[in-house]
DOTORNU-590398 format. One line per 2 residues: number of its first residue (from 1); their letters; for each residue x, y, z of C-alpha. Coordinates in Angstrom, 2 decimals. Layout:
NUM = A = X/Y/Z ~ ... .
END
This chain:
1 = XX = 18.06/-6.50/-5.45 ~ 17.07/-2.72/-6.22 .
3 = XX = 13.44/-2.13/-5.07 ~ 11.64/0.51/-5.58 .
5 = XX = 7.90/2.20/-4.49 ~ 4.92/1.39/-5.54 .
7 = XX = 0.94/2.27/-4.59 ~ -1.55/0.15/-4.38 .
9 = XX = -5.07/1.39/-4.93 ~ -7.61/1.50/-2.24 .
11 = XX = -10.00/-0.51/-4.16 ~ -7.63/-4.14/-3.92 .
13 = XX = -7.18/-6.97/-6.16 ~ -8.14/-9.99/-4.20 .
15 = XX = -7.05/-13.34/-5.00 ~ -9.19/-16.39/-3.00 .
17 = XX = -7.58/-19.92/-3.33 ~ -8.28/-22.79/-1.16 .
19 = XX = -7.39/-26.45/-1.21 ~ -10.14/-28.75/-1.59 .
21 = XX = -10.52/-29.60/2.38 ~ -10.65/-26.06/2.72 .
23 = XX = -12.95/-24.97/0.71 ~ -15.82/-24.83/2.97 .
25 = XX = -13.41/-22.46/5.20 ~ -12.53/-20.38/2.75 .
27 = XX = -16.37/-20.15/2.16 ~ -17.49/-19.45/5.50 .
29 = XX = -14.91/-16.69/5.80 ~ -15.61/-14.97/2.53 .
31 = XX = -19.81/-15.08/3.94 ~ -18.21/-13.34/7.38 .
33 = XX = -16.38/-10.70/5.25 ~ -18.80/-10.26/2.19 .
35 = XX = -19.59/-6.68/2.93 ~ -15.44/-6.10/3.43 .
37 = XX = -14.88/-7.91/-0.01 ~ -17.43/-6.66/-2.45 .
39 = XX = -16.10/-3.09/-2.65 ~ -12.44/-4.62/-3.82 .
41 = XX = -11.88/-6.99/-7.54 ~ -12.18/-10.18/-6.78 .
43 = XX = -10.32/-13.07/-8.25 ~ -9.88/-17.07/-7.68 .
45 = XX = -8.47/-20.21/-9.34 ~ -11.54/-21.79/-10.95 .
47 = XX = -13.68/-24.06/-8.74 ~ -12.49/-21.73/-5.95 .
49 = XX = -13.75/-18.85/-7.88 ~ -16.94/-20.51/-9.00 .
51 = XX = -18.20/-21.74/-5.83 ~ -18.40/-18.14/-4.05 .
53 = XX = -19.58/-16.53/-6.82 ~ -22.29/-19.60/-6.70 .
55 = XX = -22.66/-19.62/-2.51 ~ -22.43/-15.69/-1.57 .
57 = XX = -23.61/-14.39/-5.16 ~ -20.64/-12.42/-5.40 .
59 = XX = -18.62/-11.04/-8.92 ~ -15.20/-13.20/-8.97 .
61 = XX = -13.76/-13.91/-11.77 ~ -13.04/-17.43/-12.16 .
63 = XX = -9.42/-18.48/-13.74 ~ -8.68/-22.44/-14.36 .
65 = XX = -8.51/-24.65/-11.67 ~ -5.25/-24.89/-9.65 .
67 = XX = -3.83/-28.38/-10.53 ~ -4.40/-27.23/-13.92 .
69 = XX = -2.15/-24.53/-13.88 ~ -4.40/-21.72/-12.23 .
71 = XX = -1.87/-21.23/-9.11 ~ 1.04/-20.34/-11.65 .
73 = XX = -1.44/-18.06/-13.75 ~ -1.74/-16.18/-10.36 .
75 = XX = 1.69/-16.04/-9.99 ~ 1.87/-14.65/-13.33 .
77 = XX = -0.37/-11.85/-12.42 ~ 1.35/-11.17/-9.02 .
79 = XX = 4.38/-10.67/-10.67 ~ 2.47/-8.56/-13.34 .
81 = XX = 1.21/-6.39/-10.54 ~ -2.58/-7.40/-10.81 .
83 = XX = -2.95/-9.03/-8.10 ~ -2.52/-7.30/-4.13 .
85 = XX = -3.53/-9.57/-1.74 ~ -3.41/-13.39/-1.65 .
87 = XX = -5.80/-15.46/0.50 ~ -4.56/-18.68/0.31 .
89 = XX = -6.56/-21.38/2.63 ~ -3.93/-24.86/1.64 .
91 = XX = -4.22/-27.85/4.13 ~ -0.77/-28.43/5.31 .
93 = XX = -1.86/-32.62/6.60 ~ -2.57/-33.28/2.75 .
95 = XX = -0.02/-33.57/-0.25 ~ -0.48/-32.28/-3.39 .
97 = XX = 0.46/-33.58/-6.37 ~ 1.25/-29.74/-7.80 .
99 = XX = 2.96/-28.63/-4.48 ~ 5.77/-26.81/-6.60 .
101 = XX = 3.25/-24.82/-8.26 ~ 1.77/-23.79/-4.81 .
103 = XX = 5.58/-23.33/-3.01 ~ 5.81/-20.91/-6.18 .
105 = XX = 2.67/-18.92/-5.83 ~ 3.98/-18.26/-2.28 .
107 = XX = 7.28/-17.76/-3.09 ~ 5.94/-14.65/-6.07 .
109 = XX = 3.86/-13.61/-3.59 ~ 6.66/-12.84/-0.95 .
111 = XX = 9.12/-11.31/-3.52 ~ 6.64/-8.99/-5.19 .
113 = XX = 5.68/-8.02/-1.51 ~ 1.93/-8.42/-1.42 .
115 = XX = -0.03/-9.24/1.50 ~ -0.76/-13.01/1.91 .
117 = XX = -3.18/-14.70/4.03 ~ -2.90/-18.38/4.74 .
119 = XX = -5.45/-19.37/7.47 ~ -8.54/-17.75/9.16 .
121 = XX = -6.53/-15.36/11.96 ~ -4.35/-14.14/9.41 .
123 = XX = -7.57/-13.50/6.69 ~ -9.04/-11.62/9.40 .
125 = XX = -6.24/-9.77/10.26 ~ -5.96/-8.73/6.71 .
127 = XX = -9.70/-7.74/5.92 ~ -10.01/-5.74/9.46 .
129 = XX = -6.59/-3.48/8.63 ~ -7.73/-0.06/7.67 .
131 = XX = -5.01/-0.43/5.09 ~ -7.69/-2.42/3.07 .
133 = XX = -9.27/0.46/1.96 ~ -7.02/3.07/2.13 .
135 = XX = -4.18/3.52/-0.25 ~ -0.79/1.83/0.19 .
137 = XX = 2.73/2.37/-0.44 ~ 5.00/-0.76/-0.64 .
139 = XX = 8.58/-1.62/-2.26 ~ 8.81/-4.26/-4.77 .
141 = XX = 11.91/-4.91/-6.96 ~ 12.77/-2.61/-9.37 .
143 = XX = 13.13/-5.05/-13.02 ~ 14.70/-2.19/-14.87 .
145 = XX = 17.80/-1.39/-12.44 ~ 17.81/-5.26/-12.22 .
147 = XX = 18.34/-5.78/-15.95 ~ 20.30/-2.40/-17.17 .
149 = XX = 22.95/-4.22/-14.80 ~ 23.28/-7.25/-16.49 .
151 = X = 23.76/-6.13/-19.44 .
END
């Protein structure tokens, strides 16, 4: 695959998800990091999305809920390039009955080379970089070169 350069802004596009047994994580994190978030666009899968905005009074704009189809809208948008950072909090002792739609979130995620987050250490790894607010320059794979060879 041909990739080529891209920059993302300093102000990020932030995507929160979280299973439902870790909800209340993802919420106590997001209260930790408020003043680190608010400055970036904010974005969950619906009750995700609607329970910040409802605990930490915080804009996020709510899309539908996950089982519903809300992890493969994200997808969609990672792949669009509206999306730069995933914080994914998924309980890995609980099946889901829409796994594939969550092993394909993180499978966008990886190709399109964003910046995923899938536990506390790692979200705080993420929010403390100084690459969160600074411009940054990443590859991701170039569609055009991809396609003008297969035709």
């Amino acid at each position: 695959m041909h990739m080529k350069k891209t920059v993302m802004a300093a102000k990020k596009r932030i995507a929160l998800v979280a299973h439902d047994n870790m909800k209340a994580e993802l919420i106590k994190w997001a209260r930790t990091h408020k003043d680190k978030l608010i400055p970036h666009e904010l974005m969950a899968t619906g009750t995700t999305g609607n329970m910040i905005n409802k605990e930490l009074g915080v804009k996020v704009k709510a899309l539908i809920s996950g089982p519903l189809g809300g992890d493969q809208q994200l997808g969609g948008m990672i792949a669009e390039g509206k999306i730069d950072i995933l914080i994914f909090f998924w309980d890995p002792f609980e099946p889901m009955p829409h796994d594939p739609d969550i092993k394909a979130l993180l499978r966008v995620a990886a190709v399109w080379n964003i910046p995923i987050a899938c536990s506390v250490s790692s979200a705080n790894f993420l929010v403390s970089s100084p690459l969160l607010e600074s411009e940054f320059e990443r590859d991701i794979p170039d569609y055009d070169k991809y396609l003008q060879e297969r035709l």
